[in-house]
N, C-alpha and C positions, 0 to 999 in steps of 0.2 A: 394468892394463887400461885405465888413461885416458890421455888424451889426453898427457900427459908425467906422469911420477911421481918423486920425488926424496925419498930419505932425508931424517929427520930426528931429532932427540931434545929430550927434553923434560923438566925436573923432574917426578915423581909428587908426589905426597900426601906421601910420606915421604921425600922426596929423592934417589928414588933413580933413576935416567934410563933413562927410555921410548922406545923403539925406535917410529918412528912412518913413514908413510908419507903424503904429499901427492899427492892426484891432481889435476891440475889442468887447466883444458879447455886447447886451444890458441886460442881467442879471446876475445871478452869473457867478463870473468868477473860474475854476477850474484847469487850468494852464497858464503860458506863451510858445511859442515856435518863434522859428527863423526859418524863412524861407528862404536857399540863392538861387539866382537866376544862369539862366545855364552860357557856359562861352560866355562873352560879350553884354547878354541880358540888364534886366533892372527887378528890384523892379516892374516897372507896366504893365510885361507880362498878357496878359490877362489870361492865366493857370494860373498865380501867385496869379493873384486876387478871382479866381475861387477857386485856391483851399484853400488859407486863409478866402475866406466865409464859405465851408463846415467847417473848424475846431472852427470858432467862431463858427457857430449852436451848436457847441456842448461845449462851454465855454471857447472855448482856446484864447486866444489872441495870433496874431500872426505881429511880427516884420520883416517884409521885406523891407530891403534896397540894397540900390545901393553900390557894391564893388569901391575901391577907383579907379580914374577916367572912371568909366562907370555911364552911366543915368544924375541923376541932382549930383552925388556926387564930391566935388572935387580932386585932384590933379590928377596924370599924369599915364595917362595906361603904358604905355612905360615904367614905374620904378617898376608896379606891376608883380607878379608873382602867382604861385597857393598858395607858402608855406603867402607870405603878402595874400592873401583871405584867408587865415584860419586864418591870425594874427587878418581881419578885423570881421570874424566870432567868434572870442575871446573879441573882445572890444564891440560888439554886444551884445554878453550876458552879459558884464562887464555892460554896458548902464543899460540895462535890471535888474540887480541886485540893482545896487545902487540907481533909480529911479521907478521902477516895483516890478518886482520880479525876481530873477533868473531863465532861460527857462527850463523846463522839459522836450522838444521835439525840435529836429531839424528836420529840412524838408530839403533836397538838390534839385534840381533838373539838371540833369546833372555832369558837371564839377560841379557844388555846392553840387552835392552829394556827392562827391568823398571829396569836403572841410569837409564836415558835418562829415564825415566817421574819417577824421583825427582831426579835432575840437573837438570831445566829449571826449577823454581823459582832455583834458583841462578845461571843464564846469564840475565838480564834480556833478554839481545840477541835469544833465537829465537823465531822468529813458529811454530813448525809442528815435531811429533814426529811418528816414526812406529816401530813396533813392529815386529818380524818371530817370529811364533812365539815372544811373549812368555810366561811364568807370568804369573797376575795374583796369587801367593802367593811369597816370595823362596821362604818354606819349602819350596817344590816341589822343590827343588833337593837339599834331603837326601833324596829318593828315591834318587838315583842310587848313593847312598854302601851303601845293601844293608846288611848285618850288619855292616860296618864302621862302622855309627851307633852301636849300643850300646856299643863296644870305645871308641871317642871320649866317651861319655858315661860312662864307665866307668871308665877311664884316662887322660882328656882330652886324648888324643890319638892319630893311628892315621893308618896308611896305608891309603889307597884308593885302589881299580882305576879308571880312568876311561878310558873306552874304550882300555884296552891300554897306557894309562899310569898309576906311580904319582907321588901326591904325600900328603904329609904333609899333615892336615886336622887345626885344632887345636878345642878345643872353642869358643872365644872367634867360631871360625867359623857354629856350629851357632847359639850364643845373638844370634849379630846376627841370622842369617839369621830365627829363630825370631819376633823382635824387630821386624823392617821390615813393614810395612801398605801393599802398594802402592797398595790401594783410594782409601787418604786419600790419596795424589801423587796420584791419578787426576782423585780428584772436587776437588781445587783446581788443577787443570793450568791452567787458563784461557787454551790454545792450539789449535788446530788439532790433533786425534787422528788420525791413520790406524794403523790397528791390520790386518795383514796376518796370515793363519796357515793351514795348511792343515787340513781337516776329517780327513785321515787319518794327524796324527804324532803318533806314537808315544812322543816324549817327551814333549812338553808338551800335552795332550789340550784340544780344541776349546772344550772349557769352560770354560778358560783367556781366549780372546779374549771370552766372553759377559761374564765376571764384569768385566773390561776396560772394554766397553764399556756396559755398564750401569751402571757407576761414572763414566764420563766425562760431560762436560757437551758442550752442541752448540759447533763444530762438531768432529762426530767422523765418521769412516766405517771401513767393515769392507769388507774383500775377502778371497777366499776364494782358497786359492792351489792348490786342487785338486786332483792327485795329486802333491803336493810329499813330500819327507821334510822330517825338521823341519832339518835340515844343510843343504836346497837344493841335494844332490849333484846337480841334472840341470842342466847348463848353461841349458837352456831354461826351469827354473822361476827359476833365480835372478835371466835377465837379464830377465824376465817380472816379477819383484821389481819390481828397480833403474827399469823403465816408468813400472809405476804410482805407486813414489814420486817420481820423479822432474817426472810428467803433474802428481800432483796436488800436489807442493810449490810450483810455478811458479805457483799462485793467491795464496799468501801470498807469494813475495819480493816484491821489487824488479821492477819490467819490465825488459825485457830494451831495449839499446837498438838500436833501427829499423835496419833499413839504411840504406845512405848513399846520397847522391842524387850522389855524383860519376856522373859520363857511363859511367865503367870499370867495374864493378862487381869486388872484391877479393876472393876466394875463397882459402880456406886450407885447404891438406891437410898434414898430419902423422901418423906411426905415431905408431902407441898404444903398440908392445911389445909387445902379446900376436897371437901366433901370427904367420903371418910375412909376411901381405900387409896384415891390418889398418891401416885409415888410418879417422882423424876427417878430414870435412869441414864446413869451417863457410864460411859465406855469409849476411851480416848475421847476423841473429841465428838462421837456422838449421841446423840440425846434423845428422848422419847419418853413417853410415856409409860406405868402400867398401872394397870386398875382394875376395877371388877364393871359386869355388866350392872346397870340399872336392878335389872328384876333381884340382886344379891345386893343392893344396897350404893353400888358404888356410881360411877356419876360415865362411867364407860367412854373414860377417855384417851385408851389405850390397851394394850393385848391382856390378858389373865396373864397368871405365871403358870398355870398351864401351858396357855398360847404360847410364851415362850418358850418354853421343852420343844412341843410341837413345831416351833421356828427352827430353834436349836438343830429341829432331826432331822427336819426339808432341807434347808439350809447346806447342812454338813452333807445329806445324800447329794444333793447335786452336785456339789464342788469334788464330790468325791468322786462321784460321774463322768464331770465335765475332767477332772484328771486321766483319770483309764481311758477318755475316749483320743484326749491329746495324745495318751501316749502310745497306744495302739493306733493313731490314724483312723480313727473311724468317724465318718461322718454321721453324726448322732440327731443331729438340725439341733432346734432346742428342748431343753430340759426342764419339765415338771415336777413336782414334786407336791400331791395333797397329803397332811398330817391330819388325821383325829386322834383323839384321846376321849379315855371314859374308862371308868373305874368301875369293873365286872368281879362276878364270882369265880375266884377260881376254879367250880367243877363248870363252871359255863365256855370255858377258853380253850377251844378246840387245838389251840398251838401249844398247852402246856402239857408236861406231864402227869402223866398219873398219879407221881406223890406229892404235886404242884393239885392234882384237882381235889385229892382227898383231903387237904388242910382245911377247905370252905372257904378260905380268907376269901378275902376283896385283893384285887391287884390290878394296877394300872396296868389299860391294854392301850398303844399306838398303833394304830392301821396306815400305812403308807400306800400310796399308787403312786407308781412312774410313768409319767407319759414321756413319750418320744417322738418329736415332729417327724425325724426319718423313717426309715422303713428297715425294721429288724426281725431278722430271723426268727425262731422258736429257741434254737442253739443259742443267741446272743441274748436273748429277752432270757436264759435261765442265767445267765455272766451275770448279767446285768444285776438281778436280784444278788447274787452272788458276792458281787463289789458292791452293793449299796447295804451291806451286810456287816462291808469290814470299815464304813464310816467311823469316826471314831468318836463320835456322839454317841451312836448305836451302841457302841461298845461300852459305853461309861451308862445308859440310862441298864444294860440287860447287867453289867456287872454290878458289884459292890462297890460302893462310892462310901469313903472315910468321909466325913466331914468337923473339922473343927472350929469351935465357936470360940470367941471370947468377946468379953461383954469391957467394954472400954468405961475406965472413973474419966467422970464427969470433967471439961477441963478446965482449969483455976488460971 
């Protein structure tokens, strides 16, 4: 779901090689971060993808793989524990460093938060963690195992149900889990906290993020993520996620760098892969979506490219506006600007001409309204159309526009 995504693999802890995915923006990029997954999910949760699209929009690259035997990674769940997910969350940014860059942001989600939490001492490189529906106890995690706990404690080993899957859970499992003290990662984290969760999941219970954040030292913050599950199954809560870590990571990187001041300005569109009209656009350093609505196919996670013309015209009228009003002194208050589009019959378009109406064509019509919070004459309300006339978007959609293409070889 980012901006370009490409296989990779990687040593574990134990040497045994991690199925791993890079999501990476399509323009500057402004940091790395590692994203782990909850416990016994997978690298291609669909929150995981969601939320590694929102952080590329914003230039981050993001590394989500699979812990060693869960997803496509290999060796053997059975021999892993929480403390080896955090040995594999170390060899991750090890990856990352010797081949990338070293990560400046971890992302947990779940049990992967609680890794991220004890991980970051160990990556000296990241400025900024952030949690999703973390435990603030590893031990929370032998809830899930039900009466298959005492069968482990019992006979030191046992298979358990895990949402609709088995795996072999040995006791060497229960005794780390028992064993790790997130509190102590907490209160020595000495980074940036955001700790994300929702007040109504059901697995990991809100009191989880209290004990979290009253353990952390400043700066920390909490958001609250509403009527989430604790999985993030609503497309909407998770890219809702992927925002706000993304909003408030961007305080701790790197700045992003400026636009350019060439005369052309260089804008980049690229699919993401996910759903079928999605595209990243990036333009200097900012980023956004475009796509088509739902009822044409596309997944409506950003403006049409119509929408954008129509941005294009509002956009350009008002600036163009809010100029004439600077430089005439006039007190304007503020400046609106609504844009339609819609593709009519030429004999139907009462502003064209008559050997505009005779042709039949179809031709793209824009309707503009300018509001004005001040109070303007009849005399200035005709200026006004007047100057929002000589925009020079206006001027480039009513004129002839060249356009050259070329189609770039593939590169070796």
């Amino acid at each position: 779901m980012a901006f370009s995504s490409q296989r990779l693999q990687f040593s574990g802890h134990s040497g045994a090689t991690l199925a791993a995915r890079l999501d990476s923006p399509s323009g500057p990029l402004r940091a790395y971060a590692v994203f782990a997954h909850c416990f016994t999910c997978s690298k291609d949760l669909a929150a995981a993808r969601r939320i590694a699209a929102e952080l590329a929009r914003e230039g981050i690259a993001v590394l989500r793989f699979d812990f060693t035997g869960l997803g496509s990674s290999e060796g053997e769940f059975a021999s892993t524990n929480f403390s080896s997910n955090v040995a594999d969350l170390v060899s991750a940014a090890d990856y990352l460093r010797h081949h990338f860059q070293a990560p400046a942001l971890l992302v947990g989600h779940s049990l992967g938060g609680a890794a991220v939490l004890a991980a970051a001492k160990d990556i000296p490189e990241v400025r900024a963690v952030a949690t999703i529906g973390a435990p603030a106890d590893v031990g929370h995690v032998l809830k899930n195992f039900g009466a298959s706990l005492e069968e482990i404690e019992t006979s030191g080993a046992a298979e358990v149900d895990l949402a609709g899957r088995k795996f072999l859970v040995k006791m060497q499992f229960v005794e780390d889990a028992r064993a790790r003290r997130i509190q102590d990662a907490v209160a020595s984290l000495k980074k940036p906290l955001l700790i994300l969760h929702s007040p109504l999941d059901q697995t990991v219970g809100i009191e989880n993020a209290t004990e979290i954040f009253g353990a952390a030292k400043h700066p920390k913050s909490f958001v609250s993520l509403d009527k989430a599950d604790h999985l993030l199954t609503s497309p909407e809560d998770a890219a809702f996620a992927g925002r706000v870590i993304a909003g408030w990571a961007t305080r701790y990187l790197a700045a992003d760098a400026p636009q350019g001041t060439e005369p052309t300005e260089h804008v980049r569109v690229m699919e993401t892969g996910d759903g079928k009209f999605q595209n990243t656009v990036q333009a200097g350093r900012h980023r956004l979506f475009a796509d088509e609505p739902q009822a044409m196919g596309g997944l409506d996670s950003g403006p049409s490219p119509y929408d954008f013309l129509s941005i294009a015209l509002g956009a350009c009228t008002s600036m163009t506006l809010r100029q004439y009003a600077d430089y005439k002194k006039l007190s304007l208050g503020r400046i609106g600007v609504d844009v339609s589009h819609a593709k009519v019959h030429a004999k139907d378009c009462a502003e064209c001409t008559e050997t505009e109406r005779s042709t039949g064509a179809r031709i793209d019509r824009f309707e503009r309204v300018i509001s004005i919070d001040g109070e303007v004459s009849e005399e200035l309300r005709r200026k006004i159309a007047e100057i929002a006339d000589k925009c020079p978007v206006h001027r480039t959609l009513e004129g002839v526009a060249k356009i050259i293409t070329v189609v770039k070889a593939p590169s070796r």
